[in-house]
N, CA, C and O atoms as CSV, one atom per row, in Angstrom:
chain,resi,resn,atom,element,x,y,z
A,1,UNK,N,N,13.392,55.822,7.941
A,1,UNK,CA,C,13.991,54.689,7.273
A,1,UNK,C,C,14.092,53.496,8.216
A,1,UNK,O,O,14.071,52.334,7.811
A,2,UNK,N,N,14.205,53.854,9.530
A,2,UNK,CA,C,14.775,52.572,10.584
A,2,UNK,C,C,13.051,52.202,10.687
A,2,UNK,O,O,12.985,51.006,10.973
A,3,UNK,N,N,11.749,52.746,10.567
A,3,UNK,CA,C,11.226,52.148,10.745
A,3,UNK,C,C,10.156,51.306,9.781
A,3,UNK,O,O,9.106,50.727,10.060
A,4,UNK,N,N,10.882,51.491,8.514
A,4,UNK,CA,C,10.657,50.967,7.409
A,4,UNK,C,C,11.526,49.261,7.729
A,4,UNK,O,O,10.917,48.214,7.508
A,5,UNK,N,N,12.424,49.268,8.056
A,5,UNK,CA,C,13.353,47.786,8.468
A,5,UNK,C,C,12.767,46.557,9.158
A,5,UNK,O,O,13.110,45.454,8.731
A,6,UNK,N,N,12.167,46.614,9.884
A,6,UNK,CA,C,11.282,46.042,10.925
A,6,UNK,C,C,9.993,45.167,9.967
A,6,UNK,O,O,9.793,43.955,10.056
A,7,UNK,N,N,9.390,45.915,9.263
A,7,UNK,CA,C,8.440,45.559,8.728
A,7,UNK,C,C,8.807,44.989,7.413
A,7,UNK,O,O,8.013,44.352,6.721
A,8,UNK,N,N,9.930,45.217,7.117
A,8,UNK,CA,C,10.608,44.565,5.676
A,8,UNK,C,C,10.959,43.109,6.343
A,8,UNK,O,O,10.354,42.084,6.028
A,9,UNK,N,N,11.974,43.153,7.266
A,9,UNK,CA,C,12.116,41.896,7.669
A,9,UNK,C,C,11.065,40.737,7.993
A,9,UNK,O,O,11.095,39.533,7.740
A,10,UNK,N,N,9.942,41.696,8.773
A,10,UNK,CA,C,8.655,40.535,9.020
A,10,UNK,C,C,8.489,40.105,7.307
A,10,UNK,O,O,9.298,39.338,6.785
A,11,UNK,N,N,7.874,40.427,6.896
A,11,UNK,CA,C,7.821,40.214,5.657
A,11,UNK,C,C,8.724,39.235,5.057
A,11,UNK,O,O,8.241,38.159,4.705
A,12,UNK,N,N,9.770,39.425,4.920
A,12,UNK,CA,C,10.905,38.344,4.419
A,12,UNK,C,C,10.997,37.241,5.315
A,12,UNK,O,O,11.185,36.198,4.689
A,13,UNK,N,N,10.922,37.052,6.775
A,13,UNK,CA,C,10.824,35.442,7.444
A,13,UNK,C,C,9.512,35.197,7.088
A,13,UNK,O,O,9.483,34.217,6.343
A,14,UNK,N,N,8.312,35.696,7.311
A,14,UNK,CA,C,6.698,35.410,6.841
A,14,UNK,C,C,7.218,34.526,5.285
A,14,UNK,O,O,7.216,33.298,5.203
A,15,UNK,N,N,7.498,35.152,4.525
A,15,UNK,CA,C,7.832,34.875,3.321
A,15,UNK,C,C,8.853,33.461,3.229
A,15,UNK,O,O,8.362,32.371,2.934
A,16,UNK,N,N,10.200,33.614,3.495
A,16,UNK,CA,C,10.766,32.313,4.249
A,16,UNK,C,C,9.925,31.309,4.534
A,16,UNK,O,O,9.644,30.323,3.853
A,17,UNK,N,N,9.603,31.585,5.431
A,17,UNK,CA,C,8.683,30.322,6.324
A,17,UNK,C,C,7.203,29.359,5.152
A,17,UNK,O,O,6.777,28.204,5.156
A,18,UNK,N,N,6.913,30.441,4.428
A,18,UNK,CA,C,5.851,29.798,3.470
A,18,UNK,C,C,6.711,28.952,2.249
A,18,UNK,O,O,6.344,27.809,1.977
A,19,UNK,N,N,7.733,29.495,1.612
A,19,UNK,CA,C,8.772,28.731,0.844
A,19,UNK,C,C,8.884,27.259,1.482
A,19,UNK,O,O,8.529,26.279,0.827
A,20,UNK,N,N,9.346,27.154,2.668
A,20,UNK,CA,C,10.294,26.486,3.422
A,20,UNK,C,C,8.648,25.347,3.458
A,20,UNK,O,O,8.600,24.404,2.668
A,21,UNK,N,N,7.799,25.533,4.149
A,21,UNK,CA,C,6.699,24.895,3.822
A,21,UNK,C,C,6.092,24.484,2.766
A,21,UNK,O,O,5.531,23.409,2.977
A,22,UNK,N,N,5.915,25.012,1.353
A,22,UNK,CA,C,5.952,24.488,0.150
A,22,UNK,C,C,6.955,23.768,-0.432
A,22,UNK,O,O,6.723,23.123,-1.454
A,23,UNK,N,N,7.933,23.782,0.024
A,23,UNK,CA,C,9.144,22.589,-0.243
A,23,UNK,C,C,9.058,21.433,0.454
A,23,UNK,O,O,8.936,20.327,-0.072
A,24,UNK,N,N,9.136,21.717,2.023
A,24,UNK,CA,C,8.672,20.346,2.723
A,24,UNK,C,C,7.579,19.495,1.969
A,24,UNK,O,O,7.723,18.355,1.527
A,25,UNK,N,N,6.576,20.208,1.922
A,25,UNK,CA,C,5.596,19.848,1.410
A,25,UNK,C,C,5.370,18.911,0.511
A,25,UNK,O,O,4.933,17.765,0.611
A,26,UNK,N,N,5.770,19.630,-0.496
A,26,UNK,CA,C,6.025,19.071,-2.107
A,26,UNK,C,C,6.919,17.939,-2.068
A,26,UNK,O,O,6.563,17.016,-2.801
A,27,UNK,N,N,8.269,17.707,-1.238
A,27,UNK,CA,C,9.087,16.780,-1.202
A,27,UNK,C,C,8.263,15.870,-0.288
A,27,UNK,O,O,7.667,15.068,-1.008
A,28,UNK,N,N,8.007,15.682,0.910
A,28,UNK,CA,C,7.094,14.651,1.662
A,28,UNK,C,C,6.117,13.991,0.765
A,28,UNK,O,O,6.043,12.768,0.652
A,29,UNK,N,N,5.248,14.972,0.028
A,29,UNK,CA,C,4.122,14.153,-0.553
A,29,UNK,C,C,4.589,13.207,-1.571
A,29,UNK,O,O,4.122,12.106,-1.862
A,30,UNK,N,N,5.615,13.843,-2.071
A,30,UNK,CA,C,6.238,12.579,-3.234
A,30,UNK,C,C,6.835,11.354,-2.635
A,30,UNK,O,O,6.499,10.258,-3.084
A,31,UNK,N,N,7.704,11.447,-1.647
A,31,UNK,CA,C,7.844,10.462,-0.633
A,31,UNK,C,C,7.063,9.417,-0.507
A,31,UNK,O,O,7.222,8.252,-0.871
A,32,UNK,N,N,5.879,10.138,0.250
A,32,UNK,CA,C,4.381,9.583,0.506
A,32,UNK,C,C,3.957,8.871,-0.662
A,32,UNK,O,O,3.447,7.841,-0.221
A,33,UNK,N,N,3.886,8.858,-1.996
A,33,UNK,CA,C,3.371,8.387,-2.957
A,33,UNK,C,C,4.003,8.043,-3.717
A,33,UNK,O,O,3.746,7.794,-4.895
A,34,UNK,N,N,5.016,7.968,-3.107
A,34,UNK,CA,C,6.374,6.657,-3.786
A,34,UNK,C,C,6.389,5.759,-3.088
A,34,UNK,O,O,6.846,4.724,-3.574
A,35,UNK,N,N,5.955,5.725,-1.784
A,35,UNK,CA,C,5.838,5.038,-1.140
A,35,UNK,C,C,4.888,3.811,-0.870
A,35,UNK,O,O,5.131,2.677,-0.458
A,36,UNK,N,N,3.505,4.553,-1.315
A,36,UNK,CA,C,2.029,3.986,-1.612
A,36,UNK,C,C,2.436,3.436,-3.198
A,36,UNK,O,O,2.308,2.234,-2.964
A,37,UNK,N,N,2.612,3.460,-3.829
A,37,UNK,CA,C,3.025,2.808,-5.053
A,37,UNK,C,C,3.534,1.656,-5.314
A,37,UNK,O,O,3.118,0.894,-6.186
A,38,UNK,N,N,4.525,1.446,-4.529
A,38,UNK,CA,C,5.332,0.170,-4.043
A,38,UNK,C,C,4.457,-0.589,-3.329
A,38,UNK,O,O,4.193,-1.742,-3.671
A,39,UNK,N,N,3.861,0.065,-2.134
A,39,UNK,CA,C,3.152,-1.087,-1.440
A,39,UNK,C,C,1.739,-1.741,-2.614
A,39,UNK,O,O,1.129,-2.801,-2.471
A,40,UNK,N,N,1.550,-0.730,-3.690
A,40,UNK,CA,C,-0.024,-0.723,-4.013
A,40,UNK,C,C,0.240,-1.774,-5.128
A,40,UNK,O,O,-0.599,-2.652,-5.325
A,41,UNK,N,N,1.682,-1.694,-6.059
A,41,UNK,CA,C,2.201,-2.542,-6.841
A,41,UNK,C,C,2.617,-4.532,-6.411
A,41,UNK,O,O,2.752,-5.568,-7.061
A,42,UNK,N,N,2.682,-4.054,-4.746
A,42,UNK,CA,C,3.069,-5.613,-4.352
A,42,UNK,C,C,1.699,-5.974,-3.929
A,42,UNK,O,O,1.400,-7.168,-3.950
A,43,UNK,N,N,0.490,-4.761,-3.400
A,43,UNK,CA,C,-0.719,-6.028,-3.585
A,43,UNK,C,C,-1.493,-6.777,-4.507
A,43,UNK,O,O,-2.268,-7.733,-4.495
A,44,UNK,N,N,-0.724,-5.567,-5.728
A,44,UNK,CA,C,-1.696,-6.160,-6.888
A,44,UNK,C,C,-0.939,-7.418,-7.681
A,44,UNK,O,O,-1.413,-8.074,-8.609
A,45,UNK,N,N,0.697,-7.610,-6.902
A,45,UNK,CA,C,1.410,-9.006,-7.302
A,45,UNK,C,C,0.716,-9.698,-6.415
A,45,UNK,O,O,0.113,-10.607,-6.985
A,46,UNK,N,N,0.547,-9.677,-5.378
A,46,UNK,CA,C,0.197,-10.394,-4.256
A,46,UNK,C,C,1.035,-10.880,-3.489
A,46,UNK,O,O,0.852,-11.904,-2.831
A,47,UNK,N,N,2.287,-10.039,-3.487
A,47,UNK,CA,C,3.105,-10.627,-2.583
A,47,UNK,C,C,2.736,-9.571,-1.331
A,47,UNK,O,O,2.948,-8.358,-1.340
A,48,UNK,N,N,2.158,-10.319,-0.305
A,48,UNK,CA,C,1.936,-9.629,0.660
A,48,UNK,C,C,2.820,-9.396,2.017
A,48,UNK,O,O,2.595,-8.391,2.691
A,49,UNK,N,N,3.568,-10.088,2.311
A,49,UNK,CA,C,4.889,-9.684,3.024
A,49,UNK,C,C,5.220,-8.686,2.621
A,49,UNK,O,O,4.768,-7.703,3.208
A,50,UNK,N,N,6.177,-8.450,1.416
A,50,UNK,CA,C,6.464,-7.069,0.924
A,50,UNK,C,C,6.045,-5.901,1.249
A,50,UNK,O,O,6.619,-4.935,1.752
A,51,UNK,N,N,4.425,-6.178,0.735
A,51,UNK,CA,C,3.869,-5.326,0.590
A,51,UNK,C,C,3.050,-4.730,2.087
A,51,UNK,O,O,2.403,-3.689,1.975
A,52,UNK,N,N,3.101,-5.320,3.251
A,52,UNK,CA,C,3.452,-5.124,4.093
A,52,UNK,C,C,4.587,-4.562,5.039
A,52,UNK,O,O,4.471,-3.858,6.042
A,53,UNK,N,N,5.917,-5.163,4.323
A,53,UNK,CA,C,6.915,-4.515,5.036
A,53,UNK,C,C,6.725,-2.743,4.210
A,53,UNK,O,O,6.813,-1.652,4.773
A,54,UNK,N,N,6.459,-3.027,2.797
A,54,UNK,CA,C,6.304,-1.565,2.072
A,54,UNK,C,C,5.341,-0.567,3.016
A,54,UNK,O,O,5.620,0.624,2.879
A,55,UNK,N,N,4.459,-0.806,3.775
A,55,UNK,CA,C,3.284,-0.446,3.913
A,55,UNK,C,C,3.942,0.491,5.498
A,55,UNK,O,O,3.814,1.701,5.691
A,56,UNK,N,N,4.611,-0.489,6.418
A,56,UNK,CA,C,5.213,-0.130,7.404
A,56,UNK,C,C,6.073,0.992,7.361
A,56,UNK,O,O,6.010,2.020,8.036
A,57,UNK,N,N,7.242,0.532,6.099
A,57,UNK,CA,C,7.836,2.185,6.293
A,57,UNK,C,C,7.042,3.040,5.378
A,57,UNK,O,O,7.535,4.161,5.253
A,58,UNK,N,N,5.933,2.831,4.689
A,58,UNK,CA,C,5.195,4.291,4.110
A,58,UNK,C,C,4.461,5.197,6.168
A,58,UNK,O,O,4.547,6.377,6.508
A,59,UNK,N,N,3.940,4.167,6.874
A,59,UNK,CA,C,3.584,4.249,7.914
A,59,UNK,C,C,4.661,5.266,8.831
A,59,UNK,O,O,4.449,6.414,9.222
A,60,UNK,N,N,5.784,4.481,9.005
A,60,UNK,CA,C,6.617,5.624,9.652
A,60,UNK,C,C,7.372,7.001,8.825
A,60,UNK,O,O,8.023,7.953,9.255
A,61,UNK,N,N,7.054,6.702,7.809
A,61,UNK,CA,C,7.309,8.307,6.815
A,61,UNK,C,C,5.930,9.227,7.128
A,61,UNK,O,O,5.919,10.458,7.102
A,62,UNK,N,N,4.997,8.536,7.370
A,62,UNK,CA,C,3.681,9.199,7.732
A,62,UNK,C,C,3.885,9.882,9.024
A,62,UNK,O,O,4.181,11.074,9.113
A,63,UNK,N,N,3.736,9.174,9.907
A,63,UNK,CA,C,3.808,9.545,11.485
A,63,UNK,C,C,4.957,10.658,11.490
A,63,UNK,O,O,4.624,11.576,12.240
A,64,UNK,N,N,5.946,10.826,11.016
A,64,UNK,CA,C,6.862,12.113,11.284
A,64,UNK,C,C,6.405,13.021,10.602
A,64,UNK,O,O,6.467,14.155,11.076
A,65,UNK,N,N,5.751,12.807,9.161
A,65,UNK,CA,C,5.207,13.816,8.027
A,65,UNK,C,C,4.198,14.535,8.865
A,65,UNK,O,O,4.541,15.624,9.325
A,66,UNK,N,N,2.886,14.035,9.153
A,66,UNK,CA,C,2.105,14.308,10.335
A,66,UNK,C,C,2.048,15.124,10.826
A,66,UNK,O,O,1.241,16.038,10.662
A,67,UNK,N,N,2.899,15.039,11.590
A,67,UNK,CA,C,3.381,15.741,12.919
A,67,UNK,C,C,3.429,17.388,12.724
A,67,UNK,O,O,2.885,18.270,13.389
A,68,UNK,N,N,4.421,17.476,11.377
A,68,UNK,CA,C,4.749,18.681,10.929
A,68,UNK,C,C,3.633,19.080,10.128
A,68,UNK,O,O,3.673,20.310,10.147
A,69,UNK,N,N,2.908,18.808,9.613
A,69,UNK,CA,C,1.987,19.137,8.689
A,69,UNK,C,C,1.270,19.900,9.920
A,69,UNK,O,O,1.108,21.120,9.876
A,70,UNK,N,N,0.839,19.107,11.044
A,70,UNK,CA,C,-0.138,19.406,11.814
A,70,UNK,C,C,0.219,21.166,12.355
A,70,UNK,O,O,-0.639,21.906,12.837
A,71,UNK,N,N,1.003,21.370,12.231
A,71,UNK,CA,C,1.640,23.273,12.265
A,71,UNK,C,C,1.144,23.866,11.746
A,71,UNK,O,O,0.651,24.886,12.229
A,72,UNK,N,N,1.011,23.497,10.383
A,72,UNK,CA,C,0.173,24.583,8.897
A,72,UNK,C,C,-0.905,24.207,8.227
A,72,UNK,O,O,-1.483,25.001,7.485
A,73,UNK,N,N,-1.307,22.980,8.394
A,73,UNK,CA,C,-2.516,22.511,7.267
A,73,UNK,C,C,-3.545,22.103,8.419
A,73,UNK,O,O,-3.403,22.162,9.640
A,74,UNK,N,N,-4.650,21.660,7.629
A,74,UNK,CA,C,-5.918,21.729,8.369
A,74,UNK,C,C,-5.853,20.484,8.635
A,74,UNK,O,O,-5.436,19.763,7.729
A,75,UNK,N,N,-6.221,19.878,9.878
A,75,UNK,CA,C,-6.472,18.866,11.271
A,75,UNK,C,C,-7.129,18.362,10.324
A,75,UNK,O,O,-6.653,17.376,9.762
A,76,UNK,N,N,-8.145,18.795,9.979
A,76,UNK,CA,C,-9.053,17.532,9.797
A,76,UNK,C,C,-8.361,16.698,8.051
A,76,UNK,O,O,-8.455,15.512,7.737
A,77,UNK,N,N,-7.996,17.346,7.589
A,77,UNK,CA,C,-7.304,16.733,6.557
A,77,UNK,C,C,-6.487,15.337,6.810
A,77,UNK,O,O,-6.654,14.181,6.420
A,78,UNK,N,N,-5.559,15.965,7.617
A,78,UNK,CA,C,-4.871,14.948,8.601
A,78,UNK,C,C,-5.398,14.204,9.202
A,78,UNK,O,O,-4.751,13.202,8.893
A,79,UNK,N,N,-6.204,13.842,9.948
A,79,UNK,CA,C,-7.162,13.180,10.822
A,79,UNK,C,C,-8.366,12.219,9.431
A,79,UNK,O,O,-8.966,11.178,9.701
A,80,UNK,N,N,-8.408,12.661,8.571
A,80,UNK,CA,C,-9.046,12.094,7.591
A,80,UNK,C,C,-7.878,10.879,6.920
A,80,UNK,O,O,-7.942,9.650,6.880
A,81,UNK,N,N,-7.268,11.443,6.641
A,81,UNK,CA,C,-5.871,10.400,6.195
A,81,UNK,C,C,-5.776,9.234,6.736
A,81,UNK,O,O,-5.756,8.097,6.267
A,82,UNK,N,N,-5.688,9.896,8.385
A,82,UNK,CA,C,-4.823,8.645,9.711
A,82,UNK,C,C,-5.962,7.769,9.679
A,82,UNK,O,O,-5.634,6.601,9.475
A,83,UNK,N,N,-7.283,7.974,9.826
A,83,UNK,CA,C,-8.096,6.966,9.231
A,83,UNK,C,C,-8.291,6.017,7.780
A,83,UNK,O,O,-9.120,5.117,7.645
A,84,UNK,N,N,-7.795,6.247,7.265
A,84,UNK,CA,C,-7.424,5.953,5.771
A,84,UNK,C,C,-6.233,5.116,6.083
A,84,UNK,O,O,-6.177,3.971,5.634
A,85,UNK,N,N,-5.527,5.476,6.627
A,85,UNK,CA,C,-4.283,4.750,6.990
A,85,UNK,C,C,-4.310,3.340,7.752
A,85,UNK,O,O,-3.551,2.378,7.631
A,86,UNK,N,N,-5.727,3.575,8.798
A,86,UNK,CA,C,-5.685,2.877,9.900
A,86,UNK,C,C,-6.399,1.419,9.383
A,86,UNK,O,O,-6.237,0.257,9.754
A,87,UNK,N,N,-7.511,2.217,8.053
A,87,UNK,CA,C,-8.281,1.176,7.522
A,87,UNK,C,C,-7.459,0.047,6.302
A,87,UNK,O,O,-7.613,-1.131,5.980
A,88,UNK,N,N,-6.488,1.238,5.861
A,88,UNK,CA,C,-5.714,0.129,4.918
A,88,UNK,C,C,-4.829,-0.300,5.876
A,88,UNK,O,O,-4.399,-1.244,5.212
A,89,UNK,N,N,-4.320,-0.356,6.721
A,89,UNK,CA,C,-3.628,-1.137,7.548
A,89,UNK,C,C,-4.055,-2.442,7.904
A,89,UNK,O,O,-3.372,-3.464,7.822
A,90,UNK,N,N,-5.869,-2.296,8.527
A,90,UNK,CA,C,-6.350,-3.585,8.529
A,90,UNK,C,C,-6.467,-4.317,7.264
A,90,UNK,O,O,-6.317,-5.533,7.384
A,91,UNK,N,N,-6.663,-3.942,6.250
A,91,UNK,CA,C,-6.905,-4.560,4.793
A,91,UNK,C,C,-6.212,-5.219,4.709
A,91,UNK,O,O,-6.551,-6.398,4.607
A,92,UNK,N,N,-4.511,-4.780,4.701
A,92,UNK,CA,C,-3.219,-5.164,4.019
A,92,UNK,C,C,-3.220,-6.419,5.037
A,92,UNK,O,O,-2.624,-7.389,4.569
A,93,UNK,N,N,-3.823,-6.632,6.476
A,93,UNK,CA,C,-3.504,-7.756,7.576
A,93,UNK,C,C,-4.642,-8.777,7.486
A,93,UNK,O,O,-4.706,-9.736,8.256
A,94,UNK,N,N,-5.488,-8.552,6.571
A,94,UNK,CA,C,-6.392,-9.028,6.130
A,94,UNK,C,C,-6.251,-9.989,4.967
A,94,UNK,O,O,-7.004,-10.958,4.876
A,95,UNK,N,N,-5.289,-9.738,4.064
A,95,UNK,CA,C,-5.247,-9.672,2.605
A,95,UNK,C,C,-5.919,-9.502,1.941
A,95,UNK,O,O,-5.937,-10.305,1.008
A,96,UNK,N,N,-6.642,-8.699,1.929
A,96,UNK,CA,C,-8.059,-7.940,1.667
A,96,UNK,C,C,-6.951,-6.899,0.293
A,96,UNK,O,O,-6.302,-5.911,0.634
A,97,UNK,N,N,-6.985,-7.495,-1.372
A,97,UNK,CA,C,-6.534,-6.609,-2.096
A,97,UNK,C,C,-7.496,-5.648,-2.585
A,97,UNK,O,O,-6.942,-4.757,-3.229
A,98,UNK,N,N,-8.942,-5.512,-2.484
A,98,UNK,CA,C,-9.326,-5.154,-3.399
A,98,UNK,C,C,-9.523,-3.265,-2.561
A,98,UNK,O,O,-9.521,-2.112,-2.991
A,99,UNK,N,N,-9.640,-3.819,-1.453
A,99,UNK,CA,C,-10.162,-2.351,0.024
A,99,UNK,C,C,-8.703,-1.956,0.067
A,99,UNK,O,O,-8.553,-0.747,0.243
A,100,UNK,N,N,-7.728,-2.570,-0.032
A,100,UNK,CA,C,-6.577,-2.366,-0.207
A,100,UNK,C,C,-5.917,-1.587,-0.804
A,100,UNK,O,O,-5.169,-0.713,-0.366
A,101,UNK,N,N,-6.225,-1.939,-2.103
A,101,UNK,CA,C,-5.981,-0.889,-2.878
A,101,UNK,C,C,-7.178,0.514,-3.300
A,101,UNK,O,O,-6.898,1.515,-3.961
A,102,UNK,N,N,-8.167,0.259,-2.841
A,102,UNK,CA,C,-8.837,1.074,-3.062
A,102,UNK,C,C,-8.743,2.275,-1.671
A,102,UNK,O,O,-8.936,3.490,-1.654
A,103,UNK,N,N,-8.510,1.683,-1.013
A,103,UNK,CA,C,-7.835,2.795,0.391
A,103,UNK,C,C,-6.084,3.925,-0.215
A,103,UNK,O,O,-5.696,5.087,-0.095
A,104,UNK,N,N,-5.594,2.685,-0.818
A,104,UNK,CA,C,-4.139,3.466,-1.060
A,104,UNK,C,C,-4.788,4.692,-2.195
A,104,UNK,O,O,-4.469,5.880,-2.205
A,105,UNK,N,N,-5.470,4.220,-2.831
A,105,UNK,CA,C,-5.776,5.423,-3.735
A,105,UNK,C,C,-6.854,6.514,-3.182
A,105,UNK,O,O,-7.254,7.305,-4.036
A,106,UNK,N,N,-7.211,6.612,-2.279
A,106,UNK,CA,C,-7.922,7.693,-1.577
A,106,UNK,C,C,-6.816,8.301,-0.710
A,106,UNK,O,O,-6.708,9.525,-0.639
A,107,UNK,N,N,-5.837,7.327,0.076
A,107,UNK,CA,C,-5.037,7.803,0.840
A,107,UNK,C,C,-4.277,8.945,-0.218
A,107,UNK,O,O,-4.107,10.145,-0.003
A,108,UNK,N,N,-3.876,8.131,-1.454
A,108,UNK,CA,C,-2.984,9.138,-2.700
A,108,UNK,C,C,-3.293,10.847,-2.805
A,108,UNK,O,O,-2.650,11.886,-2.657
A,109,UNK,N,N,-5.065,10.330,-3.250
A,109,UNK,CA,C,-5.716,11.594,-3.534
A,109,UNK,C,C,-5.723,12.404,-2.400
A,109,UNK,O,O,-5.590,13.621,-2.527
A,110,UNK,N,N,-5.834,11.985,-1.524
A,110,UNK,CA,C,-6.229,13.009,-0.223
A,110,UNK,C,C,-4.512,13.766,-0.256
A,110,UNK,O,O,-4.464,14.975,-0.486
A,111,UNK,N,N,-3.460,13.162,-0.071
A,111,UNK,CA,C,-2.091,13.442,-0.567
A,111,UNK,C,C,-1.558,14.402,-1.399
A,111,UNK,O,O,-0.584,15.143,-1.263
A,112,UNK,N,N,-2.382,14.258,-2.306
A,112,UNK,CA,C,-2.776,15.248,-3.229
A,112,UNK,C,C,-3.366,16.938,-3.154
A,112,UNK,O,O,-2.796,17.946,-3.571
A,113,UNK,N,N,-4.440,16.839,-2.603
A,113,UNK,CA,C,-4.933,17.563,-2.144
A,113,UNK,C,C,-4.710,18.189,-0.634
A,113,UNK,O,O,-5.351,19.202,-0.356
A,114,UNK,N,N,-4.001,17.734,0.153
A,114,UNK,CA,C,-2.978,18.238,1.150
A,114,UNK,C,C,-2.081,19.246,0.552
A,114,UNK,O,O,-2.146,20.454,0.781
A,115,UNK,N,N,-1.149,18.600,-0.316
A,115,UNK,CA,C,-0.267,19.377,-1.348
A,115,UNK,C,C,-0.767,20.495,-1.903
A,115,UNK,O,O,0.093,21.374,-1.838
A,116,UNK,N,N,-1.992,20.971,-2.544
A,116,UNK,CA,C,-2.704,21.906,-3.501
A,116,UNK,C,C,-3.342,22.718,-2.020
A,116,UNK,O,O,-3.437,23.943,-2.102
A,117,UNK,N,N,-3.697,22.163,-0.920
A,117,UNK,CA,C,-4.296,22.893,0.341
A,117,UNK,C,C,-2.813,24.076,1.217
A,117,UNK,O,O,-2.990,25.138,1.814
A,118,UNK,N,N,-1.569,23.391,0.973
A,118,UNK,CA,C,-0.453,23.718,1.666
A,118,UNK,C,C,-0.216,24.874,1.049
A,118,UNK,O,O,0.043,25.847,1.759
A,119,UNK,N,N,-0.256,25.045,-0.594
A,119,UNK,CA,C,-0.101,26.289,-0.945
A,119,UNK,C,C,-1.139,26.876,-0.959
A,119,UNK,O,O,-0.802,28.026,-1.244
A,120,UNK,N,N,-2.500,26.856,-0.808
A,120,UNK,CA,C,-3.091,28.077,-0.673
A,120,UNK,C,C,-3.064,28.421,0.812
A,120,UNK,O,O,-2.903,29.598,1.132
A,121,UNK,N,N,-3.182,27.650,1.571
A,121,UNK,CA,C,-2.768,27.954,3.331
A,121,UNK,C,C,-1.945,28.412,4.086
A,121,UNK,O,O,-2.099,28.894,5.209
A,122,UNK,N,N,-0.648,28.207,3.215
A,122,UNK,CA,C,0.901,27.905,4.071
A,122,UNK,C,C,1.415,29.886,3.716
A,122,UNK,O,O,2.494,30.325,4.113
């Protein structure tokens, strides 16, 4: 029986730990694309300050999201993004709406598919 315990418990933190990652998960990405929404809504007003300052804190919700992702999901996913990120960054300093928004919506999808990658991975 005692050595039935051991292997129940692995099991239950293994188990833990994938929960705990599909929640992060799921809550960040909505974050993330509440975030891109706002900024994607003020380029298509054209208020670009805003939508700049919007763009900045989607940016630092990124960089901490990142970080942690980079534990369980695949690099290159991530690394595909931060380029996505880096290119709508120049757009938005550009006022470039049209790459602009067409970056936020790849950035979205890829977002997306991070999310649908976390649970089959995590």
């Amino acid at each position: 029986m005692k050595s039935l315990i051991i292997p129940f418990l692995c099991v239950v933190l293994v188990s833990a730990l994938w929960c705990s990652s599909l929640i992060y998960t799921a809550d960040t990405t909505d974050d993330l694309k509440d975030a891109l929404a706002d900024t994607y809504d003020q380029i298509t007003d054209g208020d670009w300050e805003n939508a700049s300052a919007s763009y900045r804190e989607f940016l630092a919700l990124w960089k901490s999201c990142s970080r942690i992702y980079a534990y369980y999901m695949n690099t290159t996913s991530i690394d595909e993004i931060n380029l996505a990120v880096s290119r709508c960054s120049g757009y938005i300093r550009m006022n470039d709406g049209g790459l602009a928004c067409g970056e936020i919506s790849g950035i979205e999808e890829k977002l997306r598919l991070i999310r649908s990658e976390g649970i089959l991975s995590a």
